[in-house]
C-alpha positions in Angstrom: -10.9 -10.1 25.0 -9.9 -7.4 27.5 -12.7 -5.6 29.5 -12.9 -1.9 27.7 -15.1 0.7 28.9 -17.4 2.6 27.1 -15.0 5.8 27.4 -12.3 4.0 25.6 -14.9 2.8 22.5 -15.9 6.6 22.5 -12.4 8.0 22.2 -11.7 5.0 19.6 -14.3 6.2 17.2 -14.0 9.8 17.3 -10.2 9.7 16.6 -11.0 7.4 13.4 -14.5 9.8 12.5 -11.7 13.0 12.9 -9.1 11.1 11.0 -11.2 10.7 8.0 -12.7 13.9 8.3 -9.1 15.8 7.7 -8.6 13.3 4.6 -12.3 14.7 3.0 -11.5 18.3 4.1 -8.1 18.6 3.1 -6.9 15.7 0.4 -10.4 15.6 -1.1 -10.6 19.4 -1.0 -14.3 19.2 0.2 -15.5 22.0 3.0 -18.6 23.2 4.6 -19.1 26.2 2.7 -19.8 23.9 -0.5 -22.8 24.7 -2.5 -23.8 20.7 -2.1 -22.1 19.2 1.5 -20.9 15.9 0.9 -23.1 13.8 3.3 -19.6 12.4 5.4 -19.2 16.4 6.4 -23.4 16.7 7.2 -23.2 13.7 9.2 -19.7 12.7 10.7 -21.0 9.7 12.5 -21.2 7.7 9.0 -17.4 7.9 9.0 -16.7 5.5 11.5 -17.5 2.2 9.4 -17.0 3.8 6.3 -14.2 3.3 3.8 -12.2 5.9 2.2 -10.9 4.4 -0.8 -9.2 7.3 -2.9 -7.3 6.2 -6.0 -5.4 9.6 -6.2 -2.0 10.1 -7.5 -1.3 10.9 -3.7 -2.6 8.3 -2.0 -1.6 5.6 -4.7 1.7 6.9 -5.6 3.4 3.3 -6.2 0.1 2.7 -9.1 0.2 5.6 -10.7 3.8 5.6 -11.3 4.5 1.8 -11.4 7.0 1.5 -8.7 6.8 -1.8 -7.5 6.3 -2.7 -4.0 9.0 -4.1 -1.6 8.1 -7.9 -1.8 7.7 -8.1 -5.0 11.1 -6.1 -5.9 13.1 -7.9 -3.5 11.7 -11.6 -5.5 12.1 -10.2 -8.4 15.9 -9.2 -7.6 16.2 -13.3 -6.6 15.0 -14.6 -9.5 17.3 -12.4 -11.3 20.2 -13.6 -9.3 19.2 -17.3 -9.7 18.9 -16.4 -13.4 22.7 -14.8 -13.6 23.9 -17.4 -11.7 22.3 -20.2 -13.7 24.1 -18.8 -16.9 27.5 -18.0 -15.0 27.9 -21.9 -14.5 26.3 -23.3 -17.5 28.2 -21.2 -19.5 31.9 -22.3 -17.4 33.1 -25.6 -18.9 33.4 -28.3 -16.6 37.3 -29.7 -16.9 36.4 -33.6 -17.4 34.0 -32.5 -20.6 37.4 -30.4 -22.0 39.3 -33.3 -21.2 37.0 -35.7 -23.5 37.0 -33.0 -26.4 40.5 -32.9 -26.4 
């Protein structure tokens, strides 16, 4: 583990408290001036264990509109080769089963 000073912890968790803050402010739509302040805005400090999960059409663009992701298209485009090729040779006679028939 390397040897970090306090400083560097400091600047670690106020970049990730000010990251999330932007994402309630401005993706969440959530400000100050609120009747009701959400309790992430009245206390920042809460922010830098907490989890922002947001299922929004913005955020989880590849759910909403069932694209799938890049693993699973790129097996998905194997399997369909394997297939194609599966049924490209079967479907080929081989020449010692034409040379029995005939």
């Amino acid at each position: 583990m390397k040897n970090r000073s306090s400083s560097y912890y400091r600047y670690q968790r106020k970049r990730a408290i000010n990251r999330k803050l932007r994402i309630i402010k401005y993706a969440w739509g959530v400000d100050e001036t609120d009747a009701i302040v959400h309790p992430y805005i009245k206390h920042p400090g809460k922010l830098s264990k907490a989890k922002l999960n947001c299922s929004c059409k913005m955020c989880k663009y590849e759910k909403h509109y069932d694209i799938p992701k890049p693993n699973v298209k790129s097996k998905k485009d194997l399997m369909q080769r394997d297939i194609k090729e599966y049924f490209t040779e079967s479907i080929t006679p081989r020449r010692d089963c034409v040379q029995i028939l005939n």
